[in-house]
FIDREN-415487 format. One line per field, with one value per residue (C-alpha): residue number from 0; residue in one letter; x, y, z. Coordinates in steps of 0.5 Angstrom, whole numbers, plus 500, padded with zeros to 3 digits. Layout:
// FIDREN-415487
gunu <- [NUM | ...] $
palum <- [A | ...] $
east <- [X | ...] $
north <- [Y | ...] $
up <- [Z | ...] $
//
This chain:
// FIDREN-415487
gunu <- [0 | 1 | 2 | 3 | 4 | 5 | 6 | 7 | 8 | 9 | 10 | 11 | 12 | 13 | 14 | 15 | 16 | 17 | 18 | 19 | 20 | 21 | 22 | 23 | 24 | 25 | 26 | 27 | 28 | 29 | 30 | 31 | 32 | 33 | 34 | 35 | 36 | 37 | 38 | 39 | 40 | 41 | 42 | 43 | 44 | 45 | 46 | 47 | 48 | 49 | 50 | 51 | 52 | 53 | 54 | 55 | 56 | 57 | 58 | 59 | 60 | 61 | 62 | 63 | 64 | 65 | 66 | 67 | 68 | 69 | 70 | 71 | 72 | 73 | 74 | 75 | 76 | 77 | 78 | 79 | 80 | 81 | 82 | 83 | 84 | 85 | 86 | 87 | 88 | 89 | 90 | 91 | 92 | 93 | 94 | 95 | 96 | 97 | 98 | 99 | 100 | 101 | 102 | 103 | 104 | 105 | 106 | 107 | 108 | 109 | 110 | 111 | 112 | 113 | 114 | 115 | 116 | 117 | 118 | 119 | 120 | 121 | 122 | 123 | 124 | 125 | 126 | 127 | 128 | 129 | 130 | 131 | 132 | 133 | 134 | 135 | 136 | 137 | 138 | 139 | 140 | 141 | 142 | 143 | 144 | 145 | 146 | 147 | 148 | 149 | 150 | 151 | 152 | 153 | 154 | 155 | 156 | 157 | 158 | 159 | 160 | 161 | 162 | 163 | 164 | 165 | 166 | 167 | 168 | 169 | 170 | 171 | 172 | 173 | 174 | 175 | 176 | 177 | 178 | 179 | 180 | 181 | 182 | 183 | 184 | 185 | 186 | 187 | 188 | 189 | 190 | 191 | 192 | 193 | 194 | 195 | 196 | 197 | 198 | 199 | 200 | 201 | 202 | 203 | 204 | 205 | 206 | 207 | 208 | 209 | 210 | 211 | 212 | 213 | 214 | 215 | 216 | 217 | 218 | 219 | 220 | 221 | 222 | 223 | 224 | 225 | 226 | 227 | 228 | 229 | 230 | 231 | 232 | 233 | 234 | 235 | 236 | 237 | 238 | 239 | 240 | 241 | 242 | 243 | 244 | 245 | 246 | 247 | 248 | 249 | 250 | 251 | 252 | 253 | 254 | 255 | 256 | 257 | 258 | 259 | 260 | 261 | 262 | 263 | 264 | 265 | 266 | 267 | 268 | 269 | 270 | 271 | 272 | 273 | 274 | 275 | 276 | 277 | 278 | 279 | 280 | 281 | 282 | 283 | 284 | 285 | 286 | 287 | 288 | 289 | 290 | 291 | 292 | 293 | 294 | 295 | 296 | 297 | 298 | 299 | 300 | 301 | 302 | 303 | 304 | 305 | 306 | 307 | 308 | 309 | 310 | 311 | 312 | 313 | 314 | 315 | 316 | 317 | 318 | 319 | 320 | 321 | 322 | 323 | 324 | 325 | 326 | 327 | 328 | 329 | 330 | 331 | 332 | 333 | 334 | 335 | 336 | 337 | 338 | 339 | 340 | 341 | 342 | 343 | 344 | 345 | 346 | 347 | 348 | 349 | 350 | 351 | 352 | 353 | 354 | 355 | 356 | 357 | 358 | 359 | 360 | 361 | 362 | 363 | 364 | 365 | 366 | 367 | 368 | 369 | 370 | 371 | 372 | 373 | 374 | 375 | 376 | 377 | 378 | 379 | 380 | 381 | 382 | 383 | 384 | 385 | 386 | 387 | 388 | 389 | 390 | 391 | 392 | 393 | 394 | 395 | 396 | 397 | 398 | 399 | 400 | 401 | 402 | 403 | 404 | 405 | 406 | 407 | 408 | 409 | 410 | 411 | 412 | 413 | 414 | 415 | 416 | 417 | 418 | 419 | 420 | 421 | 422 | 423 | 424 | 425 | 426 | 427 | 428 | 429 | 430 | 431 | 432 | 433 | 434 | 435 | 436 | 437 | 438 | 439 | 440 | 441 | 442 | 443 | 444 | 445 | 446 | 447 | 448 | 449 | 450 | 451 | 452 | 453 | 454 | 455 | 456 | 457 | 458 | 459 | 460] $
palum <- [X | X | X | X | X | X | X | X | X | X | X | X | X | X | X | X | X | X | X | X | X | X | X | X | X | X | X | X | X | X | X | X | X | X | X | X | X | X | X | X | X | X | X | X | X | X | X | X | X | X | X | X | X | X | X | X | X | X | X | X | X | X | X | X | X | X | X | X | X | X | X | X | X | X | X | X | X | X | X | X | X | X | X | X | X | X | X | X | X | X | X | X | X | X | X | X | X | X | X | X | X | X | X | X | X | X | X | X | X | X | X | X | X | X | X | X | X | X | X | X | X | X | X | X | X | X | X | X | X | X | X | X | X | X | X | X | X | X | X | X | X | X | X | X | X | X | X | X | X | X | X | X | X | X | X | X | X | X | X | X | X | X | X | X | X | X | X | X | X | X | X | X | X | X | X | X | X | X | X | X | X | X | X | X | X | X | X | X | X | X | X | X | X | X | X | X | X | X | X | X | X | X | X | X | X | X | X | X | X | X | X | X | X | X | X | X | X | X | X | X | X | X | X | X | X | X | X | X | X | X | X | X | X | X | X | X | X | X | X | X | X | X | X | X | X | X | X | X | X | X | X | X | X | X | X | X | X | X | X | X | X | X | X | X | X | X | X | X | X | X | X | X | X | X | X | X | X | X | X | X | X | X | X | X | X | X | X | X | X | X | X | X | X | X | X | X | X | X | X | X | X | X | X | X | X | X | X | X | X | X | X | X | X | X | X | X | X | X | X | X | X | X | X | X | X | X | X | X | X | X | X | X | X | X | X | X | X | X | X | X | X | X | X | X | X | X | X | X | X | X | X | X | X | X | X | X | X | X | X | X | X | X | X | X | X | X | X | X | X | X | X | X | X | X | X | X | X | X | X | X | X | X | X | X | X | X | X | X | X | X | X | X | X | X | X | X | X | X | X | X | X | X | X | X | X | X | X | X | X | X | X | X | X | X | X | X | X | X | X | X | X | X | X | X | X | X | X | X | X | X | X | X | X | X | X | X | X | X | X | X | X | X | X | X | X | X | X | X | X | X | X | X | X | X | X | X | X | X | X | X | X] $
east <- [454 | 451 | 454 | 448 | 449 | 457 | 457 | 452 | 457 | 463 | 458 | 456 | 463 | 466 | 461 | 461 | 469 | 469 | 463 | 467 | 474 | 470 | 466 | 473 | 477 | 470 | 468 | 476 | 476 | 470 | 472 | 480 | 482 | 489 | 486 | 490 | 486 | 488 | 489 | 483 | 486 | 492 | 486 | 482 | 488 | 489 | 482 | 482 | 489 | 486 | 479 | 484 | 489 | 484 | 481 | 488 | 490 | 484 | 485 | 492 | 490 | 484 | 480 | 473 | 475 | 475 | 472 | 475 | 467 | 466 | 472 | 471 | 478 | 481 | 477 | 480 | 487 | 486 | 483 | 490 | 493 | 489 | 490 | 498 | 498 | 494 | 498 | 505 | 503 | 499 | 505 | 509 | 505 | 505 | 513 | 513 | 507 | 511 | 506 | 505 | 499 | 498 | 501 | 495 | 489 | 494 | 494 | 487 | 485 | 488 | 486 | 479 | 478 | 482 | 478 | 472 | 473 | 475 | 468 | 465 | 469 | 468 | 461 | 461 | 464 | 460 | 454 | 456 | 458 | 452 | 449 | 453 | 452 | 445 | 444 | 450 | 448 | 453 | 452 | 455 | 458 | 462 | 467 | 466 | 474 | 480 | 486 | 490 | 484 | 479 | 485 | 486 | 478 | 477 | 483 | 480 | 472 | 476 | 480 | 477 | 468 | 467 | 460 | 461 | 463 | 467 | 464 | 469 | 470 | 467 | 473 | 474 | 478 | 482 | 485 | 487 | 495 | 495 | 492 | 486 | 486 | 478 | 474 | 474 | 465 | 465 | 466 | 463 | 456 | 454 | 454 | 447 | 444 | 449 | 447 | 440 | 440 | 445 | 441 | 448 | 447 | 453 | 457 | 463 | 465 | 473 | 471 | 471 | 465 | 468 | 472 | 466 | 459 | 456 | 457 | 452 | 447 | 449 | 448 | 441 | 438 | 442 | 438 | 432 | 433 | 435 | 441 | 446 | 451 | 457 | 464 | 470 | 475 | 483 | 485 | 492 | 489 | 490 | 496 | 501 | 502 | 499 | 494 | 490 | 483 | 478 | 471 | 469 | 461 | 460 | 466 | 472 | 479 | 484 | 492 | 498 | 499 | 495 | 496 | 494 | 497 | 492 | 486 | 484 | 483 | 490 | 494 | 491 | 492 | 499 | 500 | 498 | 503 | 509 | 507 | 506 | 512 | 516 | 514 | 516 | 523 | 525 | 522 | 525 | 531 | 533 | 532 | 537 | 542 | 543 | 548 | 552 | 553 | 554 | 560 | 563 | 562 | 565 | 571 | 572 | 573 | 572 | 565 | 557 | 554 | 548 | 549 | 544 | 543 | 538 | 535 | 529 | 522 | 516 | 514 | 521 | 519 | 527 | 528 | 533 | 535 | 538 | 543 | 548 | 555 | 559 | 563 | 569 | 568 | 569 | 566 | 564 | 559 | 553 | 555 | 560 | 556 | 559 | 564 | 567 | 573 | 571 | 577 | 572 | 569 | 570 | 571 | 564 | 561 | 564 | 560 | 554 | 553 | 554 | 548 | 544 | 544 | 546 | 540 | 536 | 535 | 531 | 525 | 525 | 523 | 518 | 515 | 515 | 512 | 517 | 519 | 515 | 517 | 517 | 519 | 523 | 530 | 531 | 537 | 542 | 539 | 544 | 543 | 536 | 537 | 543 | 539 | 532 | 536 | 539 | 533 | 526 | 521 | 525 | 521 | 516 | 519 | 516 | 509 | 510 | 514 | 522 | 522 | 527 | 528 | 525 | 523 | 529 | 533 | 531 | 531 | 540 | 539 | 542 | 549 | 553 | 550 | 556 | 552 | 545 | 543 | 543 | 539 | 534 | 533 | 533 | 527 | 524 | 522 | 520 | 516 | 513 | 512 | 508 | 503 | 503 | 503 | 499 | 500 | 503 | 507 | 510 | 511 | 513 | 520 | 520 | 521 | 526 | 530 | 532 | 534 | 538 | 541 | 542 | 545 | 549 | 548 | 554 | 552 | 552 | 558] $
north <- [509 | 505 | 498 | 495 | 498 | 498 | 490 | 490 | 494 | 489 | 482 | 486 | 487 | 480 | 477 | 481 | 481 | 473 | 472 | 477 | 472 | 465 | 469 | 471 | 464 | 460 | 463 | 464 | 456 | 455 | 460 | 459 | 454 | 454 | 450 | 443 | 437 | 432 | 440 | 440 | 439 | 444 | 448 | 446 | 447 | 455 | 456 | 454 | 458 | 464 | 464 | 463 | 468 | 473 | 472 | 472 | 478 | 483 | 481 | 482 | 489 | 489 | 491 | 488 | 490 | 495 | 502 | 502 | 503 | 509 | 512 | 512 | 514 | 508 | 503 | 505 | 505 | 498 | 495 | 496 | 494 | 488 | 487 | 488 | 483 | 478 | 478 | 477 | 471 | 468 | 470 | 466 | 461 | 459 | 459 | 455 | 449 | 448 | 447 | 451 | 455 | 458 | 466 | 469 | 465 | 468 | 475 | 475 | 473 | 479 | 483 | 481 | 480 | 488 | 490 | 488 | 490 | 498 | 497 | 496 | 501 | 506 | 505 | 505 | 512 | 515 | 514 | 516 | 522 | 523 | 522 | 528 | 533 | 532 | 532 | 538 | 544 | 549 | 549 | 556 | 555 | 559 | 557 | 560 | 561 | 563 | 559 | 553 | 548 | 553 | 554 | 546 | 545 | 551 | 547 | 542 | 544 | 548 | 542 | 535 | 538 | 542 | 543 | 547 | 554 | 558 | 565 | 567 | 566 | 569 | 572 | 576 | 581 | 581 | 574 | 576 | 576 | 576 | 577 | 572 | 567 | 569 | 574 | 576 | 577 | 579 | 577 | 571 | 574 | 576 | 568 | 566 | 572 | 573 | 565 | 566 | 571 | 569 | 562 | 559 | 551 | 549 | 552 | 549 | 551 | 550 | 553 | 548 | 551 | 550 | 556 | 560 | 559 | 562 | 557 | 552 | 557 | 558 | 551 | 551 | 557 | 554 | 548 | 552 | 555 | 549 | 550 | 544 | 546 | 541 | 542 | 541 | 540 | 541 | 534 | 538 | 540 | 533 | 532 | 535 | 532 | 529 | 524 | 518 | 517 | 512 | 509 | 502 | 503 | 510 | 512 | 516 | 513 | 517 | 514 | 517 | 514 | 509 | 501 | 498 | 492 | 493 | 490 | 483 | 483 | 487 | 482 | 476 | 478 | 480 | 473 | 470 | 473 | 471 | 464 | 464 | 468 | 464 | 458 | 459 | 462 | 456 | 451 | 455 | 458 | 455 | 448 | 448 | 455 | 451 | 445 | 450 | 455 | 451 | 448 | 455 | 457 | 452 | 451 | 459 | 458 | 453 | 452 | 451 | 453 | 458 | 463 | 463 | 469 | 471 | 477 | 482 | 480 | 483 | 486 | 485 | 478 | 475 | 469 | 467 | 469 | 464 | 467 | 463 | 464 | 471 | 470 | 467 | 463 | 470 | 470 | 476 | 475 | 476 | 483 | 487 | 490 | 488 | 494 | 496 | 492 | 488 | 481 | 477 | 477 | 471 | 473 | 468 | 472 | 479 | 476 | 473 | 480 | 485 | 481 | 480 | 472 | 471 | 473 | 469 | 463 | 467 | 465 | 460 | 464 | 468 | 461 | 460 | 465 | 470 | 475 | 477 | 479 | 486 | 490 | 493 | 489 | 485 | 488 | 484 | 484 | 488 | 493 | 494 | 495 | 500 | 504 | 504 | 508 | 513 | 514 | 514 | 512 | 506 | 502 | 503 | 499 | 493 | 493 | 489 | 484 | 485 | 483 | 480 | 487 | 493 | 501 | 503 | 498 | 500 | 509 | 507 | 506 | 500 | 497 | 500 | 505 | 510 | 517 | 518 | 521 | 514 | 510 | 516 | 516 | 508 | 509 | 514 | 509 | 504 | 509 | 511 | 503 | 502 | 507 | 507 | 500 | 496 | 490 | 495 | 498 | 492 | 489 | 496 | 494 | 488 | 490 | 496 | 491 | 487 | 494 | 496 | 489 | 490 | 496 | 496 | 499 | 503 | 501 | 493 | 491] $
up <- [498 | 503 | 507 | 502 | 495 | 496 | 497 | 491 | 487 | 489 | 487 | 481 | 478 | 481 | 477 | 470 | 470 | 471 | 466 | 461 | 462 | 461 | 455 | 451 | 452 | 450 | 445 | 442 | 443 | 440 | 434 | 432 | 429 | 432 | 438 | 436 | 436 | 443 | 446 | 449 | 456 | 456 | 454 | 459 | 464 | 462 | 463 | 470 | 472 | 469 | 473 | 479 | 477 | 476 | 483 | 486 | 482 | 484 | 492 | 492 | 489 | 493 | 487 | 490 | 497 | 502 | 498 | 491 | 490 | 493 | 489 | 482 | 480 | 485 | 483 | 475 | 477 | 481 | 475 | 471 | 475 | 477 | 469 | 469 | 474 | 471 | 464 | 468 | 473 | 466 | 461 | 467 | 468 | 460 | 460 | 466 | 464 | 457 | 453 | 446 | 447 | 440 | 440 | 437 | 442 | 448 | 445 | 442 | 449 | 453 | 448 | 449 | 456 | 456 | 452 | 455 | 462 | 460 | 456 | 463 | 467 | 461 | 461 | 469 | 470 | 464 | 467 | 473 | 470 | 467 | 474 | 477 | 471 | 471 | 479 | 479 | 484 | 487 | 494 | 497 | 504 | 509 | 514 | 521 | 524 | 520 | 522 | 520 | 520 | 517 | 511 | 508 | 508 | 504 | 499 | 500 | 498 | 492 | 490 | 491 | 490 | 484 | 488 | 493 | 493 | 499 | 500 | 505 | 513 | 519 | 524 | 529 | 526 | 533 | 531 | 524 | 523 | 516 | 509 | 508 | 502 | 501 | 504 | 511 | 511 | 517 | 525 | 528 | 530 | 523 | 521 | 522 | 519 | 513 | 512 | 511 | 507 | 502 | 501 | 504 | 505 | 510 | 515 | 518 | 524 | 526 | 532 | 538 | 542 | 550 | 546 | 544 | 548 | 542 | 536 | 540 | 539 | 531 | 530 | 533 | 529 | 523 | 523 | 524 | 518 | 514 | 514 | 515 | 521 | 521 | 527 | 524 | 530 | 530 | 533 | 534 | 540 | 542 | 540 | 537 | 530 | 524 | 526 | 524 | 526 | 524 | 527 | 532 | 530 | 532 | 537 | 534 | 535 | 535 | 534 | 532 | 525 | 520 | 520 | 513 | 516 | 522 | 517 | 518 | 510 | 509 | 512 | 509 | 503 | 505 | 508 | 501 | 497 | 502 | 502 | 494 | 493 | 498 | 495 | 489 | 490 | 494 | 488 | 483 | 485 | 492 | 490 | 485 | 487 | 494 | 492 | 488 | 492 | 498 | 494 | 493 | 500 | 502 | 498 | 500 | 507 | 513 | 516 | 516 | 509 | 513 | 518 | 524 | 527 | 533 | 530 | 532 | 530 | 529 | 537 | 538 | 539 | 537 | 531 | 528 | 522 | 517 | 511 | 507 | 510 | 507 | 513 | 515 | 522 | 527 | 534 | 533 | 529 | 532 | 536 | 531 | 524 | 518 | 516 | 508 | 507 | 513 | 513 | 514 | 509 | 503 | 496 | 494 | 500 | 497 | 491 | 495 | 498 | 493 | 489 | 495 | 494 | 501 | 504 | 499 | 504 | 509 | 504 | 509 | 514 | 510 | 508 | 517 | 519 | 523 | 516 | 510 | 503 | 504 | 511 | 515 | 515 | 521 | 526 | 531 | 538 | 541 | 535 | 537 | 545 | 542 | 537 | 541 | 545 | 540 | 537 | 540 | 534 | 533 | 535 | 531 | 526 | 530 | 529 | 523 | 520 | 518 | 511 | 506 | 503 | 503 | 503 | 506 | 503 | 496 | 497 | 499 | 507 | 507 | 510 | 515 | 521 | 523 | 524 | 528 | 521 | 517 | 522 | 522 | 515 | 515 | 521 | 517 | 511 | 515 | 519 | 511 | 509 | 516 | 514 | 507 | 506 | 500 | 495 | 490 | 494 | 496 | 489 | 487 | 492 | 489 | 482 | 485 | 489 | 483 | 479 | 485 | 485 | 476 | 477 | 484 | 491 | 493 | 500 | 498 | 502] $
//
C-alpha cells in the first residue's frame, strides 16, 4: 500500500468511526425515552466528551498513524484497544461529571458504537481476504546460500506468506556442516538453470557478492529470464549483534537498537498522556492527599515535608527530583541507598514507602517536563558515575526520560542494589522498555504498578 491509498485508508476510517459515534448517540436521543426533559445540555456535554475522547483514545494507541494500515491483523488489535479505552476514560468521565446519565442510554450506546465498528472491521478484513484468495498464486522460490541468514528467511517465507514456496537452497556441499531443513538442489552455479526450468520466481541471494563475483552475473541472467533477483545481506557482518535498520528517503541507517520514542508522533503522543495523567493525579489525589500526609509526616519526625534530591535525567542532564520525606533528616541522604531495616526510616515513611505514596509528588516533575509517567527510575547522581562504571550499557537507559514507575519496577528489580547481577537485570528491562516502547505498553505498567503495589513488593523498603 502506497504513501497515497495509506493515508486514504487512515482519512477513510477516522471519518467512518466519528460518523459511526455521532450516528448511535444521535439516534439514541432522538429514539429513548430516558433522555429526561431540561437534560438536553448534559446530554449535549457527553456527546462532545465522547467525539474527544474517541480521538484521543486512537492517537494514544496510534489506531490511524504510522502503518496499523498496512497490517490487518494490527489494525484489528489497536481498534480494541482504542475501544477498551474509550469505554474506561468514558465510565470515568460519567463517574466524575456527576450527572446520572440513564444506565440503559450508556450502555446501548457502547454497544452500538461497538457493534459498529467490528461491522466495519469485519467488513474490511473480509473483502481483503476475499481479495488475497481470489489473486492467491504460490509463487516458488530458491535461496542461494545456506547458512544462518538464509535459515530464518526461509521460516519466515513458510510462516508469515502462504504464497510463496521454498524449493530448497543452492550451496557449496564444501560449506555444508550439518543436515539442512530443505533440500540441498545443487551448488551455486546450478541456480540459474535450475530456475529457468522449474518456472522459479525469485531468488534470494544471502550471499554478499564481494564474497562470490559470480552472483552479479546470476543476478544479470535471472532478470533476463523474468526472474526477480533479490540480495539479502547479513548485516552481523557489520556488527555483531541484532541490529535495527531503518531508512532517510533511500539511504539505509543501520543503529544498534530500535527507538520508539525517536518518532516525532511517538513522543507527542507520549507527551500528551503525561500531561493529561500528571494532571489528573495532582487535582484529584494530590490536592487532597498532601494537607494530610504532611501532617503525619511531620508529627513523625522533624523536617520539610518533601524531599529534594538531584538526580539523573534524561542524556544524564541532572534535576531534581521531588519526593515526600521517609527519612528522618541525615546527611547522608544524597550519597547512601536506602537499605532494609535502615533507621532512618520513619514509621509514616515505612508506610509511605511500602505503598509507593512518597513518590507521588513527582507528578510534578512529570507535569514540568524533566520525568514521564513511565521510565526508567531516576538514580542519585553518584549512583550513575558508580554504575556506568560497572556495567557498560548503563547509560543506554538515558535516552529516554526516567519515569514515576516502570518495567523494571514492575518485573521486581527494584530497591536496594548489592550484587552486579541486580543492576544488570534492572538495565536489561530498561533497555527492553526503550526499544519496545508503545501507549499500551506504558498503560500495561501502570495497571501493574497498582497490582504490585495491592499485592505488595518484597523489594518496597
Amino acid at each position: 500500500m502506497n504513501s497515497r491509498s495509506s493515508n486514504l485508508f487512515r482519512f477513510f476510517f477516522v471519518c467512518v468511526d466519528l460518523l459511526a459515534l455521532n450516528i448511535v448517540y444521535f439516534v439514541l436521543v432522538l429514539s429513548t425515552n430516558k433522555v429526561q426533559t431540561g437534560a438536553e445540555h448534559q446530554y449535549m456535554v457527553l456527546f462532545i466528551v465522547a467525539n474527544m475522547v474517541w480521538l484521543l483514545a486512537s492517537y494514544s494507541t496510534a489506531l490511524y498513524l504510522d502503518n496499523a494500515s498496512l497490517d490487518l491483523d494490527l489494525f484489528a488489535r489497536r481498534t480494541m484497544k482504542t475501544m477498551i479505552l474509550f469505554i474506561v476514560v468514558m465510565i470515568c468521565f460519567i463517574f466524575l461529571y456527576h450527572f446520572a446519565y440513564s444506565r440503559i442510554f450508556v450502555m446501548i450506546s457502547f454497544a452500538a458504537f461497538c457493534t459498529i465498528l467490528l461491522a466495519a472491521r469485519g467488513g474490511l478484513i473480509a473483502r481483503a481476504f476475499y481479495r488475497q484468495k481470489k489473486n492467491k498464486s504460490i509463487r516458488k522460490v530458491v535461496i542461494v546460500g545456506y547458512n544462518t541468514v538464509a535459515k530464518k528467511l526461509a521460516y519466515n517465507f513458510t510462516e508469515k506468506d502462504g504464497r510463496l514456496s521454498v524449493e530448497g537452497y543452492f550451496e557449496d556441499p564444501r560449506h555444508i556442516h550439518e543436515l539442512s531443513d530443505r533440500p540441498i538442489i545443487g551448488d551455486i552455479d546450478e541456480c540459474i538453470n535450475y530456475a529457468i526450468n522449474n518456472r522459479i520466481s525469485e531468488i534470494y541471494s544471502t550471499i554478499s557478492p564481494e564474497t562470490n563475483s559470480s552472483i552479479y552475473d546470476m543476478a544479470q541472467t535471472a532478470e533476463k529470464s523474468l526472474i526477480r533477483f533479490k540480495f539479502v545481506p547479513d548485516l552481523k557482518l557489520y556488527v555483531n549483534r541484532d541490529t535495527h535498520l531503518e531508512y532517510l528517503d533511500e539511504l539505509p541507517i543501520l543503529s544498534l537498537r530500535p527507538e520508539p520514542l525517536e518518532d516525532l508522533s511517538n513522543s507527542i503522543r507520549k507527551r500528551v498522556f503525561d500531561i493529561v495523567f500528571s494532571l489528573v493525579v495532582i487535582v484529584f489525589v494530590l490536592s487532597w492527599l498532601t494537607p494530610l500526609l504532611a501532617i503525619l509526616i511531620k508529627l513523625s519526625s522533624p523536617g520539610p515535608v518533601f524531599f529534594r534530591q538531584w538526580r539523573s535525567g534524561k542524556d544524564n542532564k541532572p534535576f531534581r527530583v521531588i519526593k515526600f520525606r521517609s527519612l528522618a533528616v541525615n546527611q547522608d541522604a544524597h550519597t547512601k541507598q536506602v537499605t532494609r531495616g535502615d533507621s532512618r526510616i520513619t514509621p509514616v515513611g515505612k508506610f509511605l514507602r511500602k505503598t509507593n505514596l512518597d513518590e507521588l509528588p513527582q507528578f510534578f516533575n512529570v507535569l514540568a517536563g524533566a520525568m514521564s509517567v513511565v521510565g526508567p527510575r531516576p538514580h542519585m547522581l553518584q549512583h550513575t558515575e558508580t554504575y556506568s562504571k560497572i556495567l557498560g550499557q548503563y547509560m543506554i537507559r538515558h535516552f529516554v526520560k526516567p519515569g514515576v514507575t516502570g518495567w523494571a519496577q514492575v518485573n521486581g528489580f527494584r530497591g536496594e542494589i548489592k550484587r552486579e547481577d541486580q543492576l544488570r537485570k534492572r538495565i536489561e528491562h530498561d533497555i527492553w522498555y526503550l526499544e519496545h516502547w508503545s501507549s499500551w505498553l506504558d498503560i500495561r505498567i501502570i495497571l501493574l504498578t497498582g497490582y504490585v503495589t495491592i499485592k505488595g513488593d518484597k523489594n518496597a523498603f
